[in-house]
Steps between C-alpha positions, in 0.01 A plus 500: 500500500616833395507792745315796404579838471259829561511527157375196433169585638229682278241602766543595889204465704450760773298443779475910539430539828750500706756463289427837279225675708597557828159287665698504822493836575169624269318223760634624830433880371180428411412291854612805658147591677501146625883512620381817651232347728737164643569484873882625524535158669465322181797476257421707162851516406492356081607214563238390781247686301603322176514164666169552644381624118606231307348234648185599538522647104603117433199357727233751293693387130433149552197512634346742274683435188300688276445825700695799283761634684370823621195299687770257686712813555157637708456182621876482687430825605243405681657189673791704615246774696362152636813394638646852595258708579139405526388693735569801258279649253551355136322708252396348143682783367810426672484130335421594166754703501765236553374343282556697253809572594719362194530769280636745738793229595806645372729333231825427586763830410670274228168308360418722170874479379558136600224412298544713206865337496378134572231563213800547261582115565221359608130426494362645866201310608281588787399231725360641812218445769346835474174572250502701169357868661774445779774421252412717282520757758856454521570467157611845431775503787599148296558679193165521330285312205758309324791394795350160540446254194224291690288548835388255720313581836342247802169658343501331213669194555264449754732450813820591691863440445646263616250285320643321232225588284649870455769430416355279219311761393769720485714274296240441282497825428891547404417215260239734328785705476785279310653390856525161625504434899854393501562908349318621792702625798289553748645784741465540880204509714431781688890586509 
């Protein structure tokens, strides 16, 4: 077996969030009136708070596979006033608004010109657990119409990464455009 080279590839598959929009921080900014409301007692340094996040965002994916992203978003939102501060006031506002939340995360500082370099080389494919409003959202502090050669969101694949099933999909997808799965590369996760 040959070893490959990064030139070998013809598509990269970004994940997006997390690894070109900055989820981390656009989350904890905009859980802010919740943070603001926690006993001091309780830990809501990022990592406890991110700890805490992710698995109840994993609990809601798989047991609500279909729900678009915004609606789980609301949904965690909700489960983390539940555990942190119930005996506060939760408006629906408050939750919608988190929900929401996506297109005001910020990009990355090097994200537009990474891509527009990568694009020179390769096929950039989307592959992400957000819905099309949320990405698209984003899109602009990506680049715009035309960085990535293929989309693929949790919305309509019809459930959440890490389910093999998206990542099918997605490589279904690069074969739609010329690339086989072995010319995929496939980068980082939320890195």
């Amino acid at each position: 077996m040959t070893e490959k080279t990064l030139l070998s590839f013809k598509a990269l598959s970004f994940d997006i969030y997390g690894t070109l929009i900055d989820w981390e921080s656009g989350i904890y900014v905009a859980a802010s009136p919740l943070l603001s409301r926690i006993s001091p007692q309780i830990d809501t340094s990022k990592p406890s708070f991110f700890k805490r996040y992710q698995a109840l965002e994993a609990k809601r994916q798989a047991e609500t596979p279909t729900l678009p992203y915004g609606a789980l978003l609301s949904g965690v939102y909700r489960d983390l006033h539940e555990q942190l501060c119930a005996e506060t006031p939760l408006s629906t506002a408050e939750v919608e608004a988190f929900g929401n939340s996506v297109p005001i995360w910020p990009a990355f500082p090097d994200t537009k010109e990474a891509l527009a370099r990568l694009k020179n080389y390769y096929k950039p494919i989307v592959l992400s657990n957000v819905d099309k409003a949320s990405f698209a959202g984003s899109l602009g502090k990506l680049g715009g119409s035309g960085t990535f050669d293929e989309v693929c969101t949790a919305e309509e694949i019809g459930s959440y990464k890490p389910d093999l099933k998206n990542f099918g999909y997605m490589l279904e997808k690069a074969a739609g455009l010329g690339v086989e799965k072995d010319e995929v590369l496939v980068t980082a996760q939320s890195l």
